[in-house]
C-alpha positions as CSV (number, residue, x, y, z in Angstrom):
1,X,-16.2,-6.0,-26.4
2,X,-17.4,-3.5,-24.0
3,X,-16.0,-2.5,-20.5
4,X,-12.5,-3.3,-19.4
5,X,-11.1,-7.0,-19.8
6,X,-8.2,-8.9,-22.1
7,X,-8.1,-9.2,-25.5
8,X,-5.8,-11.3,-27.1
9,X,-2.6,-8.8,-27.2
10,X,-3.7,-8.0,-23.4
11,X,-5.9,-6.1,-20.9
12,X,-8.0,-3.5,-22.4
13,X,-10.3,-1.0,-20.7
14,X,-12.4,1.6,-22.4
15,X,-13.3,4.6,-20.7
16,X,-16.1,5.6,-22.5
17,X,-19.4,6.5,-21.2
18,X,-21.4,4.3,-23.4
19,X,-19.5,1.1,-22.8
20,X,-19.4,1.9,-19.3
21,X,-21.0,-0.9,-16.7
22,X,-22.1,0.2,-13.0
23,X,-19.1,-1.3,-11.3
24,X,-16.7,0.9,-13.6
25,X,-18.8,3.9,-12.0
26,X,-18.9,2.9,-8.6
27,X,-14.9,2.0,-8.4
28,X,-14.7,5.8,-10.1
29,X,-16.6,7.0,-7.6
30,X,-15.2,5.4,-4.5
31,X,-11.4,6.3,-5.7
32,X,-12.8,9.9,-6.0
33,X,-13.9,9.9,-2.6
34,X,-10.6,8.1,-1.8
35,X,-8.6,10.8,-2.8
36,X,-10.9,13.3,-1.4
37,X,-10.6,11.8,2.0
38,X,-6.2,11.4,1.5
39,X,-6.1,15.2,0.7
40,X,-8.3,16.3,3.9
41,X,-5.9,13.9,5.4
42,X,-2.7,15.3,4.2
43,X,-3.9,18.9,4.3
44,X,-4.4,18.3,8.0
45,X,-1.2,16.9,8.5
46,X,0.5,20.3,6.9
47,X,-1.2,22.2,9.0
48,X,-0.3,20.6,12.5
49,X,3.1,21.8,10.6
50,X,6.3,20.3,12.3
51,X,7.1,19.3,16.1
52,X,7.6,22.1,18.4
53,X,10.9,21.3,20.7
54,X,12.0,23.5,23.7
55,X,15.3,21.1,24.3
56,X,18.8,23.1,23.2
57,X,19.0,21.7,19.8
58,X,22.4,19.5,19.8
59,X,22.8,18.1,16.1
60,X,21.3,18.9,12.8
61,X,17.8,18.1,11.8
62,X,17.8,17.4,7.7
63,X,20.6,14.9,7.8
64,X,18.6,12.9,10.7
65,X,15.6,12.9,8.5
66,X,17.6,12.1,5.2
67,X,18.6,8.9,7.8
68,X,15.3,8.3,8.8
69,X,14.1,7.5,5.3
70,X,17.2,5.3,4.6
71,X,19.3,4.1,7.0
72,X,16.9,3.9,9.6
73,X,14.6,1.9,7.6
74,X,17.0,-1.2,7.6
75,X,16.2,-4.2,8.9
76,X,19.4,-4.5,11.0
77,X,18.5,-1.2,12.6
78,X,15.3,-2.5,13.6
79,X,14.9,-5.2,16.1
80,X,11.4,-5.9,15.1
81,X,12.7,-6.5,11.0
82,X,16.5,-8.2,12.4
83,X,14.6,-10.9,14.6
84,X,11.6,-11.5,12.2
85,X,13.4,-11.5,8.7
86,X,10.7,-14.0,7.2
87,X,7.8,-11.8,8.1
88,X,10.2,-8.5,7.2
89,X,11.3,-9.9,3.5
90,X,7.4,-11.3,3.2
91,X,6.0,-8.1,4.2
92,X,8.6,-6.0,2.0
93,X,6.8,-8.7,-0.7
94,X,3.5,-8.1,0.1
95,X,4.2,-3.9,-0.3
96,X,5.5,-4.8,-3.9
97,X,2.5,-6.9,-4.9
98,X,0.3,-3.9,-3.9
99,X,1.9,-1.1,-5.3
100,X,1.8,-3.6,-8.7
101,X,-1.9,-3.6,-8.2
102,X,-2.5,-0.6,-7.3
103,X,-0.7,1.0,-10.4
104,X,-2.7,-1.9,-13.3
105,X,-5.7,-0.4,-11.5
106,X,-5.0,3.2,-12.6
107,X,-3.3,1.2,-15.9
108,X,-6.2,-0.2,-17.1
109,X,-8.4,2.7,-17.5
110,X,-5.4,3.9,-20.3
111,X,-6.4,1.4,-22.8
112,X,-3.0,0.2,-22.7
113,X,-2.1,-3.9,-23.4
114,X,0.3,-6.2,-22.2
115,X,2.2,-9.2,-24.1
116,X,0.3,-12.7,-22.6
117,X,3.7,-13.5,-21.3
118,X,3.9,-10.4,-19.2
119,X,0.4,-10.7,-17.9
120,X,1.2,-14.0,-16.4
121,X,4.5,-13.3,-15.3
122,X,2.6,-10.3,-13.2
123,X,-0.4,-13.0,-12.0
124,X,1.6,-15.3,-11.0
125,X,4.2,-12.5,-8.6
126,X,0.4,-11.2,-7.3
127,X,-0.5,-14.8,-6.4
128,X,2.9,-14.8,-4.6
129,X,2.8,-11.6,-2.9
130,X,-0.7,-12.1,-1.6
131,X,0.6,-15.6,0.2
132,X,2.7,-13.8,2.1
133,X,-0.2,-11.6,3.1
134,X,-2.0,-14.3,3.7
135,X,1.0,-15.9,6.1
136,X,1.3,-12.8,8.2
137,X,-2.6,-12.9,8.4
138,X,-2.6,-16.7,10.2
139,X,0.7,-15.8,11.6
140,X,-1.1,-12.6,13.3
141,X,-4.0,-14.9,14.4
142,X,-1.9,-17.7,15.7
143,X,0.5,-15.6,17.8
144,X,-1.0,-14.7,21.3
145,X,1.3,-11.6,21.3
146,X,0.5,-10.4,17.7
147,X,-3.0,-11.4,18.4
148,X,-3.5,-9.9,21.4
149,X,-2.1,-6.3,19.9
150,X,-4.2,-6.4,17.0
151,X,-8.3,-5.1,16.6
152,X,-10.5,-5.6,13.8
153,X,-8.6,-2.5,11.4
154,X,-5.7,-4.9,11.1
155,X,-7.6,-8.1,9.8
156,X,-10.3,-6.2,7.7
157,X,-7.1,-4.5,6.2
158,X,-5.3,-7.3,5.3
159,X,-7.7,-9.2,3.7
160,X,-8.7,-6.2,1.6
161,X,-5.1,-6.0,0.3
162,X,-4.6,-9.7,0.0
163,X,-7.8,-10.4,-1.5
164,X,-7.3,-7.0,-4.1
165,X,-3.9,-8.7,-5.2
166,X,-6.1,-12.1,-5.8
167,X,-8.3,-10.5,-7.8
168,X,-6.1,-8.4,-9.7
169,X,-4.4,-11.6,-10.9
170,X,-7.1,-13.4,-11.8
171,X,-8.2,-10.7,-14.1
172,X,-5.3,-10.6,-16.0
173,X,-6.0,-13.9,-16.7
174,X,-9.6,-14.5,-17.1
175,X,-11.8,-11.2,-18.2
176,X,-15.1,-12.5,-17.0
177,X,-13.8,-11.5,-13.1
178,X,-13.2,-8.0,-14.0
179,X,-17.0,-7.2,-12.5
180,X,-15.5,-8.9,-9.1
181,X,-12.5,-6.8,-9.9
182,X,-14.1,-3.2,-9.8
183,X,-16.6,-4.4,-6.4
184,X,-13.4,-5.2,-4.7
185,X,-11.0,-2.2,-5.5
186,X,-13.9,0.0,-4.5
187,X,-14.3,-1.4,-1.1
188,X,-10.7,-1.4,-0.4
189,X,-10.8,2.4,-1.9
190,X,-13.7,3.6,0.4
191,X,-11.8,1.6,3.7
192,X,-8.1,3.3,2.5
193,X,-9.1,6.4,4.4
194,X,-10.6,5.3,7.4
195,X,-8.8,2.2,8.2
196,X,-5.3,1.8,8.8
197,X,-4.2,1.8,5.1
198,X,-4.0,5.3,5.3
199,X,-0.8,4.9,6.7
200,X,0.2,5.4,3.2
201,X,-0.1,9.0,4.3
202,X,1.3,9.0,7.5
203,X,4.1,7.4,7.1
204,X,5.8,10.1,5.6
205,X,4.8,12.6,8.4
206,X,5.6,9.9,11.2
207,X,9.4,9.1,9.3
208,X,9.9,13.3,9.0
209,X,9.0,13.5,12.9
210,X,11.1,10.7,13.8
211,X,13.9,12.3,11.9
212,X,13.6,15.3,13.9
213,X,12.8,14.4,17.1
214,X,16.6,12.4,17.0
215,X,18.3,15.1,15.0
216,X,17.7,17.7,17.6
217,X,19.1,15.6,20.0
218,X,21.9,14.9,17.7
219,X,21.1,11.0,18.0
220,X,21.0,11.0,14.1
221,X,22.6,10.2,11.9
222,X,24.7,8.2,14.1
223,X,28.5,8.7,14.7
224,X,30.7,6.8,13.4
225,X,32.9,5.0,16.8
């Protein structure tokens, strides 16, 4: 068997140069220029270094950010998670289902296998998790407020993501999509960095920022009454 698909004990991918096919080379490729792209990204974001205030600080900054990565991030802190929990919990799904994905893809140039139980129980969450990216898709389109908000970034993205968890679990079942498999992870690799899935990156920076901005103010963490 050449190139990567499932054997009988699981999924199998060989990196080796002679059982190589194009699309293996191309997804290499784009997930090198991927990670190019994310380091030029994240080396800018060092440099613009952290927020320059010229308030009196009046609390303390690393306990507001320690907040701003947990308690902050809860849905009953935010009123867009508290009054939306459906989307929130499928959203919070739809993350899972891609960092799954996204971690077979580096998985399966490893060699490694999975038991046929396993590599159904993981299809079958992926088939879930990309219906609820699917459902905030039509629930974006159908919404005059959400729709009116969004641009073309937020529908190509989606689609990318949800189609990327598709595929992913129909190659763990089926080894004749794996060519489908490699087009589609590399065009979701070569949009990460220019589209808004590079948020990825930001959203460390943009938690870190919040944290600080309210922990100068000594907003965060909040008092206890």
């Amino acid at each position: 068997m050449q190139g990567c698909g499932i054997t009988e004990t699981g999924w199998l991918c060989l990196v080796n140069p002679d059982k190589m096919h194009w699309y293996h080379w191309i997804s290499l490729a784009s997930l090198g220029i991927c990670l190019l792209l994310s380091l030029v990204h994240l080396i800018r974001l060092i440099r613009l270094g952290r927020p320059t205030e010229y308030a009196t600080p009046a609390g303390k900054i690393n306990p507001a950010i320690g907040y701003s990565f947990t308690g902050a991030m809860s849905p009953a802190k935010k009123e867009t998670a508290f009054l939306h929990l459906p989307t929130y919990f499928a959203g919070i799904a739809y993350h899972l289902g891609t960092f799954l994905a996204i971690l077979l893809f580096f998985l399966s140039w490893t060699g490694i296998t999975y038991p046929v139980v396993l590599r159904f129980a993981m299809a079958i969450f992926l088939l879930a998790t990309s219906g609820c990216g699917s459902g905030i898709l039509i629930k974006r389109m159908l919404k005059k407020g959400l729709r009116s908000l969004s641009n073309p970034d937020d529908y190509i993205s989606n689609i990318l993501v949800t189609f990327f968890q598709m595929v992913t679990a129909v190659v763990l079942l089926w080894d004749k999509a794996y060519p489908v498999y490699f087009i589609l992870t590399s065009m979701l690799l070569l949009y990460f960095p220019a589209g808004k899935l590079k948020h990825a990156i930001y959203f460390f920076a943009a938690r870190y920022h919040l944290g600080f901005f309210y922990g100068w103010r000594g907003v965060w963490p909040p008092k206890q009454a």
